[in-house]
C-alpha positions as CSV (number, residue, x, y, z in Angstrom):
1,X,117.0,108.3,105.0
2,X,121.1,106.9,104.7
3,X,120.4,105.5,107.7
4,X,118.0,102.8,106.1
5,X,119.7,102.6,103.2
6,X,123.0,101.9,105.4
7,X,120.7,99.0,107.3
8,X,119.9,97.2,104.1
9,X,123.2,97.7,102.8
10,X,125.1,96.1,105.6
11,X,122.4,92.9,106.1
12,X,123.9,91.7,102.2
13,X,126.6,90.1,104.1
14,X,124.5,88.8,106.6
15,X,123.0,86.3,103.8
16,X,126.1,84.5,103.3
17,X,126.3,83.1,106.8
18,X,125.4,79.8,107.8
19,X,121.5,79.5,108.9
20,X,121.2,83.3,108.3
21,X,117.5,83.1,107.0
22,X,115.3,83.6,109.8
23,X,118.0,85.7,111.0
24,X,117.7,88.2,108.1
25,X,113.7,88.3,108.6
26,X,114.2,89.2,112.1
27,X,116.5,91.9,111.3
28,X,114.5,93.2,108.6
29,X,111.0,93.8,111.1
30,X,113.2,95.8,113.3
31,X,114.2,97.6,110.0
32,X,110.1,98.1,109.6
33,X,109.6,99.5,113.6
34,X,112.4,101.6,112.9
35,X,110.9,103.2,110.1
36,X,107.5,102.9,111.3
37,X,108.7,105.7,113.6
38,X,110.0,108.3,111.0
39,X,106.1,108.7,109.8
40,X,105.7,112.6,109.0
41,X,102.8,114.2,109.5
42,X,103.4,116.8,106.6
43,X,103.3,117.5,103.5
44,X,107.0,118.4,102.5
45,X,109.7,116.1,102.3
46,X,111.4,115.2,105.8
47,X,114.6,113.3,106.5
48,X,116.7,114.9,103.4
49,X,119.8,113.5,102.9
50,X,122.1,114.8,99.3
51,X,119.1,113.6,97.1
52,X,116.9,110.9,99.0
53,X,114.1,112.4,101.6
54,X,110.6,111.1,102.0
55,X,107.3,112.8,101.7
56,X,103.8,111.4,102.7
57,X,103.1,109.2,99.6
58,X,106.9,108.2,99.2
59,X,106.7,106.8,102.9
60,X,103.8,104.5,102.5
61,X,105.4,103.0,99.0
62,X,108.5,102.4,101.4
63,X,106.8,100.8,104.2
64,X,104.9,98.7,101.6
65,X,108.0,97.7,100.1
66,X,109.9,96.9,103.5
67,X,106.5,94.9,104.2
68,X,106.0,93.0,100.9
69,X,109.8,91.8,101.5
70,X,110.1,90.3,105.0
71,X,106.5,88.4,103.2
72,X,108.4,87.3,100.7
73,X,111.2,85.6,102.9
74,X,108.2,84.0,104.9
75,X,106.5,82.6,101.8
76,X,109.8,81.3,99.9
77,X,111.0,78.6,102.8
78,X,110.6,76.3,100.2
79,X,113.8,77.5,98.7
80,X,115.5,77.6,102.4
81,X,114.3,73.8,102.9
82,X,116.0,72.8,99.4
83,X,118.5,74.8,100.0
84,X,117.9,76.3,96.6
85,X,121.1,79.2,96.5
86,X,119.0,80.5,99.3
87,X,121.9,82.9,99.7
88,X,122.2,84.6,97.0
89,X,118.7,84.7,96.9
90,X,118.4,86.9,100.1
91,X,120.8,89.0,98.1
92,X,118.4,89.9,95.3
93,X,115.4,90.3,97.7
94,X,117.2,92.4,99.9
95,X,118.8,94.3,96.6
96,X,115.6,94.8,95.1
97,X,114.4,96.3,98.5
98,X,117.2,98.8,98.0
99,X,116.4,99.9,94.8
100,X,112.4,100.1,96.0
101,X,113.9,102.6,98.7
102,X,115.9,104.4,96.7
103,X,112.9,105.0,93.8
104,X,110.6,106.1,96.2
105,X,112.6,108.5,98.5
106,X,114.4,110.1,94.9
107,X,113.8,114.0,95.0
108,X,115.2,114.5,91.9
109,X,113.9,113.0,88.1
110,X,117.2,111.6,87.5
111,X,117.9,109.6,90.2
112,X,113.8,108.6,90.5
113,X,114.4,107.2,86.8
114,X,117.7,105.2,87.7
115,X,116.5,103.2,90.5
116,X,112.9,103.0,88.5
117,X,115.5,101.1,86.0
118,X,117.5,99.0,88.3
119,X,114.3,97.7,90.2
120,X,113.5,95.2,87.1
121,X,117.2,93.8,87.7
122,X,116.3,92.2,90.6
123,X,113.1,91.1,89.5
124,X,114.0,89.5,86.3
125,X,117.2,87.7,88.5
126,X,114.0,86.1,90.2
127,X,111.5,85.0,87.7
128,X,114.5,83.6,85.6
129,X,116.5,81.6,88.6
130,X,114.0,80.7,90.9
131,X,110.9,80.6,88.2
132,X,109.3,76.9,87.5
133,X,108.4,76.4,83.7
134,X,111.2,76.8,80.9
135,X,108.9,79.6,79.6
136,X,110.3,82.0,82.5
137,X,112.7,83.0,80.2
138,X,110.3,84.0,77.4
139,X,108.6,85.9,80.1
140,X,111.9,87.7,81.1
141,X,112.5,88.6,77.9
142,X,108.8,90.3,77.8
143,X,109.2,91.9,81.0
144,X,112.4,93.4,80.4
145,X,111.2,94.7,76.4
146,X,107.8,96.1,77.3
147,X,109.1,98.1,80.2
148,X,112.5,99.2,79.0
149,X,111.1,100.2,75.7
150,X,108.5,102.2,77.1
151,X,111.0,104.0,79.3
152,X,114.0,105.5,77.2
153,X,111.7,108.3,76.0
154,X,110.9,109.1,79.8
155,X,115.0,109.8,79.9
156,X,115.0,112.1,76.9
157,X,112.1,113.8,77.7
158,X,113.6,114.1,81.7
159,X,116.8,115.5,79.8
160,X,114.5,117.5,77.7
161,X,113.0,119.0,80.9
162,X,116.9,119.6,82.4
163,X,117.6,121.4,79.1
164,X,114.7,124.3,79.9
165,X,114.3,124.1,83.1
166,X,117.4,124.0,85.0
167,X,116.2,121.6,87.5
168,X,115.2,118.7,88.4
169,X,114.2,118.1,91.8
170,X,110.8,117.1,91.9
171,X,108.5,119.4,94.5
172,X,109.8,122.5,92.6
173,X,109.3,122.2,89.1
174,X,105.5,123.0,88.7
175,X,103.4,123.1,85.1
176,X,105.6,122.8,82.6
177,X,104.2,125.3,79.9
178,X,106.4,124.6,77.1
179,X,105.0,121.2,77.2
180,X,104.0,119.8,73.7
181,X,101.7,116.0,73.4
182,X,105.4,114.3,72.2
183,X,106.8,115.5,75.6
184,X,103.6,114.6,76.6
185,X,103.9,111.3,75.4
186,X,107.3,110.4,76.4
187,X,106.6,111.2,80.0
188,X,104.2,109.1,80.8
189,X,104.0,105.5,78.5
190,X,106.8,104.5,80.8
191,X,104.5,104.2,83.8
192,X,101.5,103.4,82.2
193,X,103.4,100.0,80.8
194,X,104.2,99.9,84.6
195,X,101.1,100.0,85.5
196,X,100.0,97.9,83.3
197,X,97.5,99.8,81.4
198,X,95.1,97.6,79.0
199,X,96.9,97.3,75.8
200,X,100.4,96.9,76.8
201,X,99.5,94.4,79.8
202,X,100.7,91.2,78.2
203,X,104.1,91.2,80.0
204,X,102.2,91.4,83.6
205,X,100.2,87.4,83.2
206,X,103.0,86.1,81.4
207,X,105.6,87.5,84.4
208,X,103.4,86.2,87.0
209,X,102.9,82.7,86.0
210,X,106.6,82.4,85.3
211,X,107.2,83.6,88.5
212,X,107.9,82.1,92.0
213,X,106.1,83.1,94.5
214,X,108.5,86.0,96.2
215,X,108.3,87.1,92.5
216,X,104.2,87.3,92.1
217,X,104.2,89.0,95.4
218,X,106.6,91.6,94.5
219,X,105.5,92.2,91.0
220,X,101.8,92.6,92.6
221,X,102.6,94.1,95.8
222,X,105.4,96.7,94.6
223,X,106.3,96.9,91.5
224,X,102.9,98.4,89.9
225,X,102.6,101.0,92.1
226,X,105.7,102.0,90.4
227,X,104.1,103.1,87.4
228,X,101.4,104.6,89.4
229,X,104.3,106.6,92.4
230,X,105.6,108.4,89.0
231,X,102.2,109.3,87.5
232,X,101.2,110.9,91.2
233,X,104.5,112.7,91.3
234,X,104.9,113.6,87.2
235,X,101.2,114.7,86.8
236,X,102.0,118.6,88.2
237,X,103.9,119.1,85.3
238,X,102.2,117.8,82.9
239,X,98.6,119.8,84.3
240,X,98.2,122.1,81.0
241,X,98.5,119.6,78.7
242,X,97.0,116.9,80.4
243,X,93.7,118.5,81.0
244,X,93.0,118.4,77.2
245,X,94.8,114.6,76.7
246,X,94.2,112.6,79.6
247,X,90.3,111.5,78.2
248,X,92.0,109.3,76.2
249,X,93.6,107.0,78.8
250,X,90.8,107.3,81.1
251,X,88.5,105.6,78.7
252,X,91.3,102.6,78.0
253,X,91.7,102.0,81.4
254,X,87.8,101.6,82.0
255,X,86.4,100.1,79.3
256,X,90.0,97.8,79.5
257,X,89.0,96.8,82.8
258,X,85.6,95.8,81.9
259,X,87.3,93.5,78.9
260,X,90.1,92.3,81.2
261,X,87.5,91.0,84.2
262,X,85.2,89.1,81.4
263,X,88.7,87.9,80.4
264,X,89.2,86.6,84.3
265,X,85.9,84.5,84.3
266,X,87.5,82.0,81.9
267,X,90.7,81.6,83.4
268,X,91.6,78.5,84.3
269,X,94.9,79.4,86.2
270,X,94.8,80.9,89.6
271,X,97.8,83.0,89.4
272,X,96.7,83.8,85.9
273,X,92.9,84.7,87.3
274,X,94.7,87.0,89.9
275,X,97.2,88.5,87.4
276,X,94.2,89.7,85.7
277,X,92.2,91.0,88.2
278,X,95.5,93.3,89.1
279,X,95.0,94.7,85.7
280,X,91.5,95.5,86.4
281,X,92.5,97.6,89.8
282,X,95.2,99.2,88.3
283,X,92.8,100.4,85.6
284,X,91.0,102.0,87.8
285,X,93.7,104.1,89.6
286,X,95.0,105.4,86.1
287,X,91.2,106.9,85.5
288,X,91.1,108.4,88.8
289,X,94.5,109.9,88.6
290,X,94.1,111.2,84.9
291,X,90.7,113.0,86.0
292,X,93.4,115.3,88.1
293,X,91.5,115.6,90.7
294,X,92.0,115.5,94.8
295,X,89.7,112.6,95.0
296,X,91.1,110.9,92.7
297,X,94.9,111.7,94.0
298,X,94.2,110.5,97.1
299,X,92.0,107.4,96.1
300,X,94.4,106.0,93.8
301,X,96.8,106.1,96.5
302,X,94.9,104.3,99.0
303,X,94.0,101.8,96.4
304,X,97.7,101.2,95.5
305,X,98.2,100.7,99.3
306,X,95.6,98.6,99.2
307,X,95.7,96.5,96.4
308,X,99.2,95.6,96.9
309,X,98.6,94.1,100.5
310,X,95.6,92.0,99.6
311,X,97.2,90.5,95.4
312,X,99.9,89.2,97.7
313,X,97.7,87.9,100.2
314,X,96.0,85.6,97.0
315,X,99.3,84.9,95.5
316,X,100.6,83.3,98.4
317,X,97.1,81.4,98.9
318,X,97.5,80.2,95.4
319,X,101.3,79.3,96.3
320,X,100.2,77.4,99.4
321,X,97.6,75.2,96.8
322,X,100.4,74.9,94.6
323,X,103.0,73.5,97.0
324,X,100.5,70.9,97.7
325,X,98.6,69.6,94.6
326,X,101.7,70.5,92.4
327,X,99.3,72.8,90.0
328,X,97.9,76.0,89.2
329,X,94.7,74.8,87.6
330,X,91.7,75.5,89.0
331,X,90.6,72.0,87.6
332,X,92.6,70.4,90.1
333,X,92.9,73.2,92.2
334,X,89.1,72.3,93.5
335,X,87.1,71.2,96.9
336,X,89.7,72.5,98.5
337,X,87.6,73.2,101.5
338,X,87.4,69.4,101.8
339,X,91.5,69.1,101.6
340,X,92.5,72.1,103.7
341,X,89.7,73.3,105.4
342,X,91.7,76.0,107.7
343,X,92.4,78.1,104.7
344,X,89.0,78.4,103.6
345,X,88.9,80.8,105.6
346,X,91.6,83.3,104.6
347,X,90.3,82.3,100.8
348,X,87.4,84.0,101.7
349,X,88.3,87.1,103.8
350,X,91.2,88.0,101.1
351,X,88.9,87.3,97.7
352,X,86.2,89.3,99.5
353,X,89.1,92.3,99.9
354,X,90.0,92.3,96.8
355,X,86.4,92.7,95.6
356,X,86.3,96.1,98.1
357,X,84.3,94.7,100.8
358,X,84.2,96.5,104.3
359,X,86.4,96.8,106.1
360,X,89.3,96.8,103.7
361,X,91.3,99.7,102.6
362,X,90.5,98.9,98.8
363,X,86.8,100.1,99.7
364,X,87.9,103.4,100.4
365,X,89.9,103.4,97.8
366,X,87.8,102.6,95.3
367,X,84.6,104.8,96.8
368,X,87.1,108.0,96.2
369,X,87.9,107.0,92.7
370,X,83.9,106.2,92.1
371,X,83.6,109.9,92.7
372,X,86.3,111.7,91.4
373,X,85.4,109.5,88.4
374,X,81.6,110.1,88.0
375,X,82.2,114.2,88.7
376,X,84.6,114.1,85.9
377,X,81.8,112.8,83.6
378,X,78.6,110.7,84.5
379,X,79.3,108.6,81.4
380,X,82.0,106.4,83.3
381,X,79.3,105.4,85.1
382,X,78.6,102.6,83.0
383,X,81.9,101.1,82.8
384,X,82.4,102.0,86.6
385,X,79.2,99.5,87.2
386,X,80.2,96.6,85.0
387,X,83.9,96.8,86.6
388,X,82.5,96.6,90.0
389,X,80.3,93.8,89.4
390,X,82.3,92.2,87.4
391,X,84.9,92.2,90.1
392,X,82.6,90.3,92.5
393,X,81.8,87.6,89.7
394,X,85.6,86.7,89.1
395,X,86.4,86.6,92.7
396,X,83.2,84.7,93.6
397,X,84.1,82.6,90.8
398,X,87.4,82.0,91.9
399,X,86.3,81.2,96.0
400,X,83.3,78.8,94.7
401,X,85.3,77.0,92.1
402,X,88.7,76.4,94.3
403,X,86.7,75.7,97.7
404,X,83.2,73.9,96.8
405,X,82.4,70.7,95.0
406,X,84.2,67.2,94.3
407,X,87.8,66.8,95.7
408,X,90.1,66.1,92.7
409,X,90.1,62.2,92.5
410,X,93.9,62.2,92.5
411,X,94.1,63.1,96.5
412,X,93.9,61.1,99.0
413,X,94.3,62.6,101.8
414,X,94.0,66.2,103.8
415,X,96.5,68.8,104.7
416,X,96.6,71.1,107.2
417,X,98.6,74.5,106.9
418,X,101.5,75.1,108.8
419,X,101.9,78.1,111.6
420,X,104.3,79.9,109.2
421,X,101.8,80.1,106.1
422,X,98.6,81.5,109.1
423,X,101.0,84.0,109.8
424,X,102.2,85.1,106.8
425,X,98.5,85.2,105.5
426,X,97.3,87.0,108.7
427,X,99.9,89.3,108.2
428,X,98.7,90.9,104.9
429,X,95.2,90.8,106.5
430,X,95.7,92.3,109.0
431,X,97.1,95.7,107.8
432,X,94.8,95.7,105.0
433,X,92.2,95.8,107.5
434,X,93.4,98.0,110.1
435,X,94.5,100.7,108.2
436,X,91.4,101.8,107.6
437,X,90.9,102.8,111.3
438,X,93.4,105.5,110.0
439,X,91.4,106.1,107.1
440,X,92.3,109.7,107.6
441,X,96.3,109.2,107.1
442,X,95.8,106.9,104.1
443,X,93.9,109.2,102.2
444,X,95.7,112.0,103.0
445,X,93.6,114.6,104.6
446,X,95.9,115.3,107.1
């Protein structure tokens, strides 16, 4: 595991060199075949070094991460061209990669909440230097609150655990019996702000408006499977206790969802529309892992997986609109298939992932949650419909609105993508689709 960390570490200098851009890139997809190659085909942590190692779930998260970044080099060249402090800008992508490593090869609680921490550094580095609006700051500030308040009670109650326990490395502390709903509590509003979880979502639109695009993709791609890495790996301990609490989270999340996707069908903002649909998914995975079952386990992994691949994918289609017509609304934002025909296309094939359609890994996904949801108790049923259809409206609302009707009277002219943005748009595609040839390995019936 040094060894990656060691090969991240020593590309910081790297940045500062003349033209080291594409060179970076370059070195960081050998970074991804190398690791590519470490996949374990077990359950127990492999490649232990002091306290970093990897198990199954921590080395998708990883990959994901190392994938999301190299994307996010390819989708910021804007800042390259203008020459925008594209160096130190490398810096926090490739830091922030660091700390994304670090979180999700952690064995012990301790070290798991420290780089948890030190991953919103980075971030908040990008939405308030490289952000557009003056508001980036605001949303900074409500990034940083949200998420930092919510997590100082995970450290007490993690010292808390220390103090009875004796221990904290993660795969062998099981149930916790002397577990009481303030422990409770404490352990687990941390990632559910995270997540976001309806209720304390506000930071999540406000971030991703503010944000550039490497920020949105991040955020979307990485950062909220955060919240939902620590719920897989806290849950064992907090079995007893949760069996008799978790009701209460599952029905926020769902009938959340439901609120949040009526919400997205009268957005006007495409980040804003895709922000919200993030919330929806991620509302799902925290049902389906508070049921505590293996369906659910293993769905909301795949989901995560998933979901992250294909919010970047439309983030960086909305960045590709924006670059051009200079806004985010979808009043201007519209007939696009008129303006750029060639990314009609991609439009389509990503809004129709994110909406679970075969053959992307949300599908699978989403059909495991489906079930570990509706065994728990056929009432989510209801809720489960309205969020499903109501995930097909927003995106169909969102393709029909951007790509049919009258050009915006204020162009003149039509644009063509370049090579760079196919690729980059392929390349979250792609995976997303693929993977689910080995369906087996992402849902983790090995």
């Amino acid at each position: 595991m040094l060894s990656i960390m060691l090969f991240v570490i020593f590309l910081i200098p790297i940045c500062f060199l003349q033209k080291a851009w594409w060179m970076v890139q370059s070195y960081m997809f050998v970074l991804m075949i190398i690791y590519m190659n470490m996949l374990p085909f077990f359950y127990c942590f492999g490649k232990i070094s002091y306290f970093f190692g990897f198990d199954y779930i921590g080395f998708g998260l990883i990959a994901l991460s190392i994938w999301i970044c190299i994307l996010m080099l390819m989708a910021s060249e804007s800042v390259f061209c203008f020459k925008y402090f594209s160096s130190f800008f490398m810096v926090v992508i490739l830091t922030l990669m660091l700390m994304l490593i670090c979180t999700f090869s952690s064995m012990t609680m301790f070290s798991f909440y420290l780089f948890f921490e030190s991953s919103l550094v980075p971030t908040l580095f990008l939405i308030m230097g490289w952000g557009y609006q003056p508001e980036r700051l605001q949303a900074g500030v409500y990034l940083l609150f949200y998420t930092l308040l919510a997590s100082l009670p995970l450290l007490i109650g993690i010292m808390y655990l220390y103090n009875c326990i004796g221990s904290l490395v993660i795969y062998l502390i099981g149930d916790f019996i002397g577990m009481n709903w303030l422990l409770y509590f404490s352990m687990i509003m941390a990632f559910l702000v995270k997540m976001p979880m309806y209720m304390v979502h506000l930071w999540l639109p406000k971030a991703h408006v503010e944000a550039p695009i490497s920020g949105s993709m991040i955020l979307a791609g990485v950062l909220l499977k955060l919240g939902g890495y620590g719920l897989l790996r806290f849950m064992i301990i907090l079995m007893s206790i949760g069996s008799k609490l978790n009701y209460m989270w599952v029905s926020i999340s769902l009938v959340g969802g439901v609120l949040v996707s009526m919400m997205c069908l009268r957005q006007t903002d495409l980040k804003s529309l895709i922000a919200y649909s993030s919330v929806a998914h991620m509302g799902m995975v925290i049902s389906g892992l508070m049921t505590m079952m293996y369906w659910g386990y293993c769905g909301s992994y795949s989901l995560m997986v998933g979901h992250g691949l294909c919010s970047s994918g439309l983030f960086c289609l909305a960045n590709i609109s924006y670059e051009r017509l200079g806004s985010r609304s979808l009043l201007i934002n519209k007939g696009l298939m008129n303006f750029m025909p060639s990314l009609s296309m991609w439009w389509f094939l990503l809004c129709s992932c994110n909406m679970a359609a075969p053959p992307s890994l949300n599908l699978i996904g989403e059909i495991m949650l489906l079930n570990s949801l509706v065994s728990w108790s056929w009432i989510t049923m209801f809720m489960l419909m309205l969020l499903s259809f109501f995930s097909a409206v927003y995106m169909l609302y969102l393709f029909s609105y951007s790509q049919h009707g009258n050009m915006y009277s204020g162009l003149y002219c039509c644009s063509l993508g370049y090579v760079r943005e196919f690729l980059l748009l392929f390349l979250h595609w792609f995976p997303l689709n693929v993977l689910i040839l080995c369906g087996d390995y992402m849902v983790m019936w090995l």
